[in-house]
C-alpha positions as MATLAB code, in Angstrom:
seq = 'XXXXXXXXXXXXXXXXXXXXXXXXXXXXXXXXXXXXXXXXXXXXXXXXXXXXXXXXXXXXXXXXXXXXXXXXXXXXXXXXXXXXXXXXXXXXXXXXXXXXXXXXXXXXXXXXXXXXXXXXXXXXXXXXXXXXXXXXXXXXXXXX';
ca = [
       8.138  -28.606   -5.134;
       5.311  -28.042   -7.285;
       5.719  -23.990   -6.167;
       9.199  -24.100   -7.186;
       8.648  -25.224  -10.599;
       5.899  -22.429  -10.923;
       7.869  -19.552   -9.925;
      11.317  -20.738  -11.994;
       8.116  -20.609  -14.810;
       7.045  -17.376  -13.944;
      10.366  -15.627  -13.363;
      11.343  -17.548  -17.046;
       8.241  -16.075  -18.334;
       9.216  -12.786  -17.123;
      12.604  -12.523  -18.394;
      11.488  -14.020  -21.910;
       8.966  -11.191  -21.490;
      11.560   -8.833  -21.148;
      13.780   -9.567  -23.418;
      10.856   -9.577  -26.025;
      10.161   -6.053  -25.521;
      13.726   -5.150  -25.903;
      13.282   -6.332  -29.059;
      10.324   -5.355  -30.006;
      11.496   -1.993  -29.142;
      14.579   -2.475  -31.552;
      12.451   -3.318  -34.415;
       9.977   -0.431  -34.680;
      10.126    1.529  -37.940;
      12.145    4.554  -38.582;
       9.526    6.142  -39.149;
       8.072    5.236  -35.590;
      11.376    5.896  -33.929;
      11.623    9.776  -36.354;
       7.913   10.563  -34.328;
       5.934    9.335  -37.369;
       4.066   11.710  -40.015;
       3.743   14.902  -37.884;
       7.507   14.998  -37.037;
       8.400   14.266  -40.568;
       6.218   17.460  -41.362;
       7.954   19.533  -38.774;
      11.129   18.729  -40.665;
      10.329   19.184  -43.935;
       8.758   22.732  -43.277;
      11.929   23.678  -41.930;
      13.932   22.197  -44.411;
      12.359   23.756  -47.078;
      12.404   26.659  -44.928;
      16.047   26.657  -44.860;
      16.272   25.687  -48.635;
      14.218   28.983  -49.326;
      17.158   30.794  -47.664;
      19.803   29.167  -49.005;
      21.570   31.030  -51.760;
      23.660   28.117  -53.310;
      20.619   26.370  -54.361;
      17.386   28.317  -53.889;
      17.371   29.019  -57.743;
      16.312   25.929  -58.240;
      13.138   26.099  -56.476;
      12.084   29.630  -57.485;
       9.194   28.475  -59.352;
       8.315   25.192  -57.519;
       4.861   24.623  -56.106;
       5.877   24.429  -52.461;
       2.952   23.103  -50.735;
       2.961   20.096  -53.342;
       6.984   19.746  -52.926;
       6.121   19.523  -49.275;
       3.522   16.755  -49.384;
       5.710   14.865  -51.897;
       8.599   15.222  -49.496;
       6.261   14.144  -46.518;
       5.224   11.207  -48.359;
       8.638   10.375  -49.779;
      10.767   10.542  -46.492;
       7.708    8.406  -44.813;
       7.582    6.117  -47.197;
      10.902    5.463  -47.293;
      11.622    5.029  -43.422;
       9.200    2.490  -43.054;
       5.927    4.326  -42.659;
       2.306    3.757  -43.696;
       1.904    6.546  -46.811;
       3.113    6.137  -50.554;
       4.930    8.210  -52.684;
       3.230    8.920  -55.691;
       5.538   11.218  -57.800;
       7.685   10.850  -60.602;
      11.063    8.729  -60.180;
      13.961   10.720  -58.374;
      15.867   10.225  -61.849;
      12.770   11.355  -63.959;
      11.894   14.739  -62.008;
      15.549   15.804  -62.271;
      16.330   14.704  -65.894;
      18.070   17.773  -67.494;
      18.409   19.555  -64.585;
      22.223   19.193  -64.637;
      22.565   18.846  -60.572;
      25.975   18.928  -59.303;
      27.413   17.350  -56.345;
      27.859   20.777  -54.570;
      24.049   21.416  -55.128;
      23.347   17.777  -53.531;
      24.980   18.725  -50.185;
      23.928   22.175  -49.907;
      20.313   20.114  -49.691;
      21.620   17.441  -46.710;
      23.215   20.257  -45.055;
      20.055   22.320  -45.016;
      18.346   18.574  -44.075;
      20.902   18.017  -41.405;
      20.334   21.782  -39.939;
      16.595   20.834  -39.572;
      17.313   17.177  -38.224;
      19.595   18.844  -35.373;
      16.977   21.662  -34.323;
      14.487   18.900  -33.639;
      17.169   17.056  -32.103;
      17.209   13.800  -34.362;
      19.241   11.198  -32.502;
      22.217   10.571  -34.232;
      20.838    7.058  -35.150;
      17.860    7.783  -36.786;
      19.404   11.005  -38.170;
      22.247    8.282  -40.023;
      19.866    6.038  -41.130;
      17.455    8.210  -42.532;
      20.286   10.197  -44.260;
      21.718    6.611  -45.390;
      17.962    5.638  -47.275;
      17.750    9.477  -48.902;
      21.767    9.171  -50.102;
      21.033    6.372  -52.074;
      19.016    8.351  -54.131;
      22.327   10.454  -54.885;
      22.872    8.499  -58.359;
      19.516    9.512  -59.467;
      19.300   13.149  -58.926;
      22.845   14.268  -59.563;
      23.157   14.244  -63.338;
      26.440   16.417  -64.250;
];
Protein backbone atom coordinates (compact mmCIF):
# COMPACT_ATOMS: atom_id res chain seq x y z
CA UNK A 1 0.00 0.00 0.00
CA UNK A 2 2.56 2.20 1.25
CA UNK A 3 4.41 1.59 -2.49
CA UNK A 4 1.34 2.59 -4.14
CA UNK A 5 1.00 5.84 -2.54
CA UNK A 6 4.78 6.50 -3.40
CA UNK A 7 4.69 5.86 -6.97
CA UNK A 8 1.01 7.78 -7.58
CA UNK A 9 3.62 10.58 -5.70
CA UNK A 10 6.28 10.12 -7.94
CA UNK A 11 4.42 9.76 -11.24
CA UNK A 12 2.35 13.19 -9.75
CA UNK A 13 5.67 14.64 -9.21
CA UNK A 14 6.65 13.84 -12.62
CA UNK A 15 3.84 15.14 -14.51
CA UNK A 16 3.77 18.45 -12.29
CA UNK A 17 7.43 18.37 -13.37
CA UNK A 18 6.49 18.33 -16.77
CA UNK A 19 4.08 20.49 -17.09
CA UNK A 20 6.39 23.07 -15.26
CA UNK A 21 8.86 23.00 -17.91
CA UNK A 22 6.29 23.50 -20.52
CA UNK A 23 5.85 26.49 -18.95
CA UNK A 24 8.81 27.54 -18.11
CA UNK A 25 9.64 27.10 -21.65
CA UNK A 26 6.62 29.44 -22.62
CA UNK A 27 7.80 32.17 -20.49
CA UNK A 28 11.40 32.78 -21.58
CA UNK A 29 12.10 36.26 -22.96
CA UNK A 30 11.94 37.27 -26.51
CA UNK A 31 14.96 38.02 -26.40
CA UNK A 32 15.94 34.38 -25.24
CA UNK A 33 13.59 32.82 -27.72
CA UNK A 34 15.27 35.70 -30.86
CA UNK A 35 18.95 33.78 -29.77
CA UNK A 36 19.79 36.64 -27.37
CA UNK A 37 22.46 39.55 -28.10
CA UNK A 38 24.55 37.83 -30.84
CA UNK A 39 21.46 37.01 -33.01
CA UNK A 40 20.10 40.42 -32.49
CA UNK A 41 23.58 41.60 -33.94
CA UNK A 42 23.36 39.29 -36.88
CA UNK A 43 20.12 41.07 -37.68
CA UNK A 44 20.83 44.37 -37.30
CA UNK A 45 24.08 44.15 -39.52
CA UNK A 46 21.97 42.94 -42.14
CA UNK A 47 19.33 45.22 -41.69
CA UNK A 48 21.32 48.06 -41.89
CA UNK A 49 22.94 46.28 -44.58
CA UNK A 50 19.86 46.22 -46.52
CA UNK A 51 18.92 49.85 -45.42
CA UNK A 52 22.35 50.93 -47.04
CA UNK A 53 20.92 49.51 -50.29
CA UNK A 54 17.73 50.65 -50.18
CA UNK A 55 17.04 53.62 -52.40
CA UNK A 56 13.64 54.80 -50.89
CA UNK A 57 15.23 55.63 -47.70
CA UNK A 58 19.03 55.39 -47.68
CA UNK A 59 19.16 59.30 -47.85
CA UNK A 60 18.41 59.41 -44.64
CA UNK A 61 21.30 57.67 -43.29
CA UNK A 62 23.99 59.11 -45.59
CA UNK A 63 25.71 60.81 -42.89
CA UNK A 64 24.85 58.59 -39.86
CA UNK A 65 27.57 57.11 -37.70
CA UNK A 66 26.83 53.47 -38.46
CA UNK A 67 28.72 51.59 -35.97
CA UNK A 68 26.97 53.80 -33.17
CA UNK A 69 23.40 53.36 -35.05
CA UNK A 70 24.25 49.70 -34.79
CA UNK A 71 24.99 49.47 -31.07
CA UNK A 72 21.98 51.73 -30.38
CA UNK A 73 19.87 49.40 -32.46
CA UNK A 74 21.47 46.31 -30.63
CA UNK A 75 20.69 47.77 -27.41
CA UNK A 76 17.27 49.09 -28.37
CA UNK A 77 15.76 45.85 -29.99
CA UNK A 78 17.33 43.92 -26.75
CA UNK A 79 16.09 46.00 -24.50
CA UNK A 80 12.92 46.03 -25.70
CA UNK A 81 12.32 42.13 -26.12
CA UNK A 82 13.07 41.45 -22.74
CA UNK A 83 16.83 41.28 -22.60
CA UNK A 84 19.54 42.23 -20.09
CA UNK A 85 21.15 45.66 -21.90
CA UNK A 86 19.68 49.33 -21.80
CA UNK A 87 19.09 51.70 -24.28
CA UNK A 88 20.72 54.77 -23.66
CA UNK A 89 19.83 57.15 -26.60
CA UNK A 90 17.64 59.89 -27.13
CA UNK A 91 13.69 59.22 -27.18
CA UNK A 92 12.39 57.67 -30.58
CA UNK A 93 10.30 61.07 -30.81
CA UNK A 94 13.38 63.29 -29.90
CA UNK A 95 16.03 61.77 -32.48
CA UNK A 96 13.47 62.17 -35.29
CA UNK A 97 12.00 65.63 -34.40
CA UNK A 98 12.04 67.60 -37.73
CA UNK A 99 12.88 64.93 -39.72
CA UNK A 100 9.45 64.95 -41.43
CA UNK A 101 9.23 60.87 -41.75
CA UNK A 102 6.46 59.63 -43.75
CA UNK A 103 4.60 56.50 -43.50
CA UNK A 104 6.14 55.16 -46.81
CA UNK A 105 9.67 55.79 -45.27
CA UNK A 106 8.45 53.75 -42.00
CA UNK A 107 7.77 50.55 -44.02
CA UNK A 108 10.50 50.70 -46.39
CA UNK A 109 12.49 50.22 -42.76
CA UNK A 110 10.17 46.94 -41.52
CA UNK A 111 10.40 45.65 -44.91
CA UNK A 112 14.17 45.85 -44.98
CA UNK A 113 13.71 44.46 -41.02
CA UNK A 114 11.41 41.74 -42.18
CA UNK A 115 13.97 40.75 -45.20
CA UNK A 116 16.66 40.26 -42.46
CA UNK A 117 14.22 38.48 -39.91
CA UNK A 118 13.34 35.86 -42.82
CA UNK A 119 17.11 35.15 -43.92
CA UNK A 120 17.81 34.13 -40.34
CA UNK A 121 14.66 32.39 -40.38
CA UNK A 122 12.77 34.23 -37.42
CA UNK A 123 9.80 32.07 -36.50
CA UNK A 124 6.83 33.71 -37.37
CA UNK A 125 6.10 34.19 -33.58
CA UNK A 126 8.90 35.90 -32.44
CA UNK A 127 9.20 37.67 -35.83
CA UNK A 128 5.24 39.18 -34.85
CA UNK A 129 6.01 40.00 -31.58
CA UNK A 130 9.11 41.65 -31.98
CA UNK A 131 7.64 43.62 -34.98
CA UNK A 132 4.47 44.30 -32.60
CA UNK A 133 7.03 46.04 -29.59
CA UNK A 134 9.12 48.13 -32.54
CA UNK A 135 5.48 49.29 -34.28
CA UNK A 136 4.50 50.90 -31.33
CA UNK A 137 7.13 53.18 -31.71
CA UNK A 138 5.38 54.20 -35.15
CA UNK A 139 3.67 57.41 -33.43
CA UNK A 140 6.98 58.62 -32.39
CA UNK A 141 9.11 58.53 -35.39
CA UNK A 142 6.65 59.31 -38.15
CA UNK A 143 6.13 63.05 -37.89
CA UNK A 144 4.43 64.23 -41.37
Amino acid sequence: MKWRNTAGALMAAVVLAAGCSGAMTEKKSLYDRLGGKPAIQAVVDDFVGNVAADRRINQRFANANIPRLKTMLVDQICEATGGPCKYTGQSMKAAHAGMKITDAEFNALVEDLVKSLDKFKVPAQEKSELLSALGGMKGDIVNQ
